[in-house]
C-alpha positions as CSV (number, residue, x, y, z in Angstrom):
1,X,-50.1,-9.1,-125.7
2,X,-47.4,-8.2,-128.1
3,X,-45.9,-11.4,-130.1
4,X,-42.4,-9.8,-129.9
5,X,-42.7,-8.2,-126.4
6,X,-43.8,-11.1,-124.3
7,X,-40.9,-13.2,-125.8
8,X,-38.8,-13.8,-123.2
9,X,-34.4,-13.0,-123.8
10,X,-32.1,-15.6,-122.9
11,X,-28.7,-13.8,-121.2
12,X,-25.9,-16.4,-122.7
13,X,-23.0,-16.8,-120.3
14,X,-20.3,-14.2,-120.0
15,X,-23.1,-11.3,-120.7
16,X,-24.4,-9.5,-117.7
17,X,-27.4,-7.2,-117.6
18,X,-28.2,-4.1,-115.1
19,X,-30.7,-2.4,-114.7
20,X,-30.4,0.6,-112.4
21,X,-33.3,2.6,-110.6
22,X,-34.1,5.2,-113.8
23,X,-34.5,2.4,-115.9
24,X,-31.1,2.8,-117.7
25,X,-30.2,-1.2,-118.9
26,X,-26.5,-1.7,-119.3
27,X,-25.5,-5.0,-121.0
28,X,-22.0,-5.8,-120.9
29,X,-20.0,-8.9,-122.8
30,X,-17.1,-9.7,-124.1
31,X,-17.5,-7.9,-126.9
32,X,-18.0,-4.5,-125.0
33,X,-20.6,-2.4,-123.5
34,X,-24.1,-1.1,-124.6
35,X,-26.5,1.5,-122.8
36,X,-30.1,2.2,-123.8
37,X,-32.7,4.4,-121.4
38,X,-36.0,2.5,-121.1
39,X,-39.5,4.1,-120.3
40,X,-40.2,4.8,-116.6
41,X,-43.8,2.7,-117.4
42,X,-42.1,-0.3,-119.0
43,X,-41.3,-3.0,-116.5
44,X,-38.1,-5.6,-116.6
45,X,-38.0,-8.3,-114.6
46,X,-34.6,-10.4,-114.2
47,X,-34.6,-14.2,-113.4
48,X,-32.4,-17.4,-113.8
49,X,-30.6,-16.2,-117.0
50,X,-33.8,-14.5,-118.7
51,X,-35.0,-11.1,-118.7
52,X,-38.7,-10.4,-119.4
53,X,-40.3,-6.9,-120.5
54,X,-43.9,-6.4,-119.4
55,X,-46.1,-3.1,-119.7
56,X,-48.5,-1.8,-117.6
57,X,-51.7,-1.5,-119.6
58,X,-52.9,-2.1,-123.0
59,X,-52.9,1.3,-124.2
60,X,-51.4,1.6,-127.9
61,X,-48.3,3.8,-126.9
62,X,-47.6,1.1,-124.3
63,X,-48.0,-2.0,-126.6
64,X,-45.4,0.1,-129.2
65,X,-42.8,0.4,-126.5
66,X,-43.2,-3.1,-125.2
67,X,-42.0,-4.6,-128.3
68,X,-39.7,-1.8,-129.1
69,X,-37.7,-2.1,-126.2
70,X,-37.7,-6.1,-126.1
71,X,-36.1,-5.6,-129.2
72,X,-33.5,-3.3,-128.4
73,X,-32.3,-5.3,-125.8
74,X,-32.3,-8.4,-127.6
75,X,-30.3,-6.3,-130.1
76,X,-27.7,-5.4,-127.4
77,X,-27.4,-8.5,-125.9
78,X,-26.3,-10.2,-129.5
79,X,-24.3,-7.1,-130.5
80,X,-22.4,-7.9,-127.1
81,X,-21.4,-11.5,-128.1
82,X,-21.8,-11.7,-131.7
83,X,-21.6,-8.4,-133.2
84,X,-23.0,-7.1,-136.5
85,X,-22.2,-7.2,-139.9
86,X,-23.0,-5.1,-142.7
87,X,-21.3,-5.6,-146.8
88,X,-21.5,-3.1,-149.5
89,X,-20.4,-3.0,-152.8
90,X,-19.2,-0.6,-155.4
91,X,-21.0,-0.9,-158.5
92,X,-19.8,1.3,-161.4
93,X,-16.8,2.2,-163.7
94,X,-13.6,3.9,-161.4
95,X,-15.8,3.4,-158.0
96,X,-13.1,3.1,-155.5
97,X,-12.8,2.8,-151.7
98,X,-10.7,2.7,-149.4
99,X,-9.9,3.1,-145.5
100,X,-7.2,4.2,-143.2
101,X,-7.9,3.7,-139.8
102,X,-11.7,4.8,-139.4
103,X,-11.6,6.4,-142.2
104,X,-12.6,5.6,-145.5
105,X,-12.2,7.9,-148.7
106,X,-14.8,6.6,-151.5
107,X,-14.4,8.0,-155.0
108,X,-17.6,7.5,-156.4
109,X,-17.9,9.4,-159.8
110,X,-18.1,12.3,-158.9
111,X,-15.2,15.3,-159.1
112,X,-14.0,15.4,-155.6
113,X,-13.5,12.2,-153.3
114,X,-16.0,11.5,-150.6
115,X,-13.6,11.1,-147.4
116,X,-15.9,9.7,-144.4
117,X,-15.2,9.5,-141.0
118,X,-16.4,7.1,-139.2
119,X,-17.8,6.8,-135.7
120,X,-15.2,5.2,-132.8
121,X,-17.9,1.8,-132.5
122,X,-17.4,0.8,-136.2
123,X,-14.7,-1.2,-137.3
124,X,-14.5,-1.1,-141.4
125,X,-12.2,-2.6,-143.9
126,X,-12.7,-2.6,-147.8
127,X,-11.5,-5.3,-150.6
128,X,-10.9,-3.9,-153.9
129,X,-10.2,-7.7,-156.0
130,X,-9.3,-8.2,-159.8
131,X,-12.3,-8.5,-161.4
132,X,-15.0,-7.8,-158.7
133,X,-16.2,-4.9,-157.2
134,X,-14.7,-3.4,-154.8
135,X,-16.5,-4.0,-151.2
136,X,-16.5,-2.1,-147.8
137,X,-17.2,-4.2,-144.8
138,X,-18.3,-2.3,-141.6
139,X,-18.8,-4.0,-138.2
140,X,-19.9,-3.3,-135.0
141,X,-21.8,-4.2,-132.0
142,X,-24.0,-1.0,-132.1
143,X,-26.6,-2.3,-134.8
144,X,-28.5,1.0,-134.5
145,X,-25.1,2.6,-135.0
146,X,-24.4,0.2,-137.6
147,X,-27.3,0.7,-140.1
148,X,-27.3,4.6,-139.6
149,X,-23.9,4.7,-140.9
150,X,-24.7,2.4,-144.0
151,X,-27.2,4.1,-144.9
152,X,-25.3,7.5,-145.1
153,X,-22.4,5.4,-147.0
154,X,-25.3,4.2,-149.3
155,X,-26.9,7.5,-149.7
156,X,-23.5,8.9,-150.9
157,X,-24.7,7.3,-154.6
158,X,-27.2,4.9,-154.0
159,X,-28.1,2.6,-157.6
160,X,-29.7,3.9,-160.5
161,X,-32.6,1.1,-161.8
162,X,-30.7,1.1,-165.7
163,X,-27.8,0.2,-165.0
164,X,-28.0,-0.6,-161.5
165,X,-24.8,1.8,-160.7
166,X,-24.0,2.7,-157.1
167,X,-23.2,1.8,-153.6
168,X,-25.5,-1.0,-152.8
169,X,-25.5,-4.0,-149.9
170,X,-24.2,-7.6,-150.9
171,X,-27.0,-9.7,-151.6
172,X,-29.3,-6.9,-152.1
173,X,-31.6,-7.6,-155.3
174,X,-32.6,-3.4,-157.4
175,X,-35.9,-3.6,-159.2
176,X,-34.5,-2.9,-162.4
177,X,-36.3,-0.9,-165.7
178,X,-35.7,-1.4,-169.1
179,X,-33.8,1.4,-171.2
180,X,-35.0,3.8,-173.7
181,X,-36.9,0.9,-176.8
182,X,-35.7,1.0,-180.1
183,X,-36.4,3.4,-182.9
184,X,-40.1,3.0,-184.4
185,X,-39.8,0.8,-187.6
């Protein structure tokens, strides 16, 4: 049986979990509300605070979805009451962002601005500090949602290996290459 799958998700209070008759799991908390269609063949079973995902058989389309959809839920059911959070910064000379409302103009070398609008879900706010670079901070509780649009953001000018130049996530370590070598002697 699937490691992840057969994991059990513990509902915390103040999150509540439907599941109607197509399969359609709705989990709501106080953070909002998250919808995500589940296989006719996959199973959920509800019981004192847990919810358990079980699959029919153990054909290898059925073992994918078991964990896939264990996950997803899991993933709505801590979007719900925690959120998600996702930090990236500007690396480069004049690389600029910033945001009104949900949407966030990024000027990223090039000739013309890069002016993004941003899905409804996502909340995002950027920090432009003396002496660091300047950081955009997106978060939602749609981490699906969430990662798509950070990976369009990073996409816009993601980092060279030189100099390392770019939008890139906090923390994130680039596998960096060594210039052109010095002239033969």
């Amino acid at each position: 049986m699937s490691r992840i799958g057969k994991a059990p998700i513990s509902i915390p209070s103040g999150v509540t979990i439907n599941v109607s008759e197509n399969n359609l799991v709705t989990v709501t908390g106080p953070k909002g509300e998250l919808y995500q269609q589940v296989d006719t063949e996959i199973s959920l079973l509800q019981e004192d605070g847990t919810i358990t995902v079980s699959r029919p058989s153990d054909q290898k389309r059925h073992k994918a979805l078991h964990g896939l959809y264990r996950s997803l839920i899991n993933n709505m059911v801590i979007g719900v009451t925690e959120g998600y959070k996702s930090q990236q910064e500007l690396v480069g000379v004049g690389y600029r962002a910033t945001n009104q409302g949900n949407t966030l103009d990024l000027v990223l070398g090039y000739s013309h601005h890069y002016v993004f609008e941003l899905p409804k879900e996502i909340k995002v706010t950027t920090a432009a500090e003396k002496g660091k670079n300047p950081t955009i901070t997106l978060e939602s509780i749609d981490k699906q949602l969430l990662g798509e649009v950070a990976a369009k953001i990073r996409s816009l000018r993601a980092p060279e290996p030189y100099k390392g130049k770019g939008v890139k996530f906090v923390g994130e370590i680039l596998r960096r290459k060594a210039g052109k070598s010095a002239a033969k002697k």
